[in-house]
C-alpha positions as CSV (number, residue, x, y, z in Angstrom):
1,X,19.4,8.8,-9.6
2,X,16.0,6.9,-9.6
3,X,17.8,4.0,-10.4
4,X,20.0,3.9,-7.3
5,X,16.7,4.2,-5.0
6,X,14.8,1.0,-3.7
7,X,11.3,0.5,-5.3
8,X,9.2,1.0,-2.0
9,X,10.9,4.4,-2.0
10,X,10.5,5.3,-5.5
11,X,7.1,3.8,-4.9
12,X,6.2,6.3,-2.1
13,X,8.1,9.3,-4.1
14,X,5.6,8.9,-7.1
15,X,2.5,8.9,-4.7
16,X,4.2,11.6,-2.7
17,X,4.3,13.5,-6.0
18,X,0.7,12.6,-7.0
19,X,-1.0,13.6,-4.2
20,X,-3.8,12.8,-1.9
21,X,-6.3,12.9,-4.1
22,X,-4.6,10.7,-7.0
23,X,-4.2,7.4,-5.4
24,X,-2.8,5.1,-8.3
25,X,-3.7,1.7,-9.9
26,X,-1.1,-0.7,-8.8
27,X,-0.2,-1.6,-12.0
28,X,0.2,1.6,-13.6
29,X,2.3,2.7,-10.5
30,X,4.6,-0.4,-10.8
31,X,5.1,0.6,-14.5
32,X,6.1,3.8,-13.6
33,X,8.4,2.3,-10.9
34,X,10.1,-0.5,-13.8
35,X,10.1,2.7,-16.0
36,X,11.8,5.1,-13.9
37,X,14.3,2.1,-12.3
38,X,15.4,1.6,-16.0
39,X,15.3,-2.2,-15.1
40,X,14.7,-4.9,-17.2
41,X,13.0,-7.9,-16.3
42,X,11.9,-11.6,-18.0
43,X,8.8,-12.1,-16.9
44,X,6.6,-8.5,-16.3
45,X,4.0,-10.5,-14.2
46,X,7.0,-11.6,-11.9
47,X,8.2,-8.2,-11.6
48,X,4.7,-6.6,-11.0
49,X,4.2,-9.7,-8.2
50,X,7.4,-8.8,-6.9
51,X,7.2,-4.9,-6.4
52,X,3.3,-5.4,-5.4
53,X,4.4,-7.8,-2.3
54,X,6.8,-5.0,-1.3
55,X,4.7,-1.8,-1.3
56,X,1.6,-4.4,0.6
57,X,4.6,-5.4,3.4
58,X,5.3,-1.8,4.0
59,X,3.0,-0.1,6.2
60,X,3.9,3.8,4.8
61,X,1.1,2.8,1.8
62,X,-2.6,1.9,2.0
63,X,-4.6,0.0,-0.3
64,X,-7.6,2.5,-1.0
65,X,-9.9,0.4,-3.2
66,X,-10.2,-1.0,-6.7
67,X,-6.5,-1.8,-6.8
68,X,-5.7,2.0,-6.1
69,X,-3.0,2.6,-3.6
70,X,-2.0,5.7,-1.7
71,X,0.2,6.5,1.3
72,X,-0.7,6.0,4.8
73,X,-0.2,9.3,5.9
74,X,-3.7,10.3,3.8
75,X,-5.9,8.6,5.8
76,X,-6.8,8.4,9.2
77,X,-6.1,5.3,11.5
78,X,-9.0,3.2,11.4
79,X,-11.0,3.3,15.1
80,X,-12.3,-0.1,16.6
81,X,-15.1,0.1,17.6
82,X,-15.9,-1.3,20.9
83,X,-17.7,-4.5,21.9
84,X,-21.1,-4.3,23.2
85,X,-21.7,-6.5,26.4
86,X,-25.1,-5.9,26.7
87,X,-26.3,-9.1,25.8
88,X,-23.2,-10.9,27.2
89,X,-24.2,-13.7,30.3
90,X,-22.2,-12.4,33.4
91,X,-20.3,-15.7,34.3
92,X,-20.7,-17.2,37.4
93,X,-18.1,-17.6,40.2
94,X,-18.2,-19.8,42.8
């Protein structure tokens, strides 16, 4: 069945199945997505730079830190924080 399923998808099942508190090395998690696709490919670096551009293009997964990726849903939106214009100069209007 896994082989019939997009990466991305098998992607976010894996972290899905891991959980919030087991983000994943990239690599080891797009070994386990070559594994589990049953696919074969030349070049592993290609396929690695392949599958990599594709989970960092879909916003459902987050890049926690160290090369470790987990899913969106974990982690809060990040807040902006808002501009201090305390020390702005008002502009002039004539």
């Amino acid at each position: 069945m896994e082989e019939n399923i997009s990466e991305v998808d098998l992607a976010y099942q894996i972290l899905s199945e891991a959980g919030k508190d087991n983000p994943i090395y990239f690599k080891t998690l797009i070994r386990e997505i070559i594994a589990k696709k049953n696919k074969t490919f030349r070049n592993e670096a290609a396929a690695i730079s392949e599958i990599y551009t594709m989970i960092n293009m879909d916003s459902r997964f987050q890049h926690v830190k160290d090369g470790q990726w987990g899913l969106s849903d974990w982690y809060p939106p990040e807040t902006k924080r808002p501009r201090s214009t305390a020390n702005k100069t008002p502009v002039k209007t004539t």
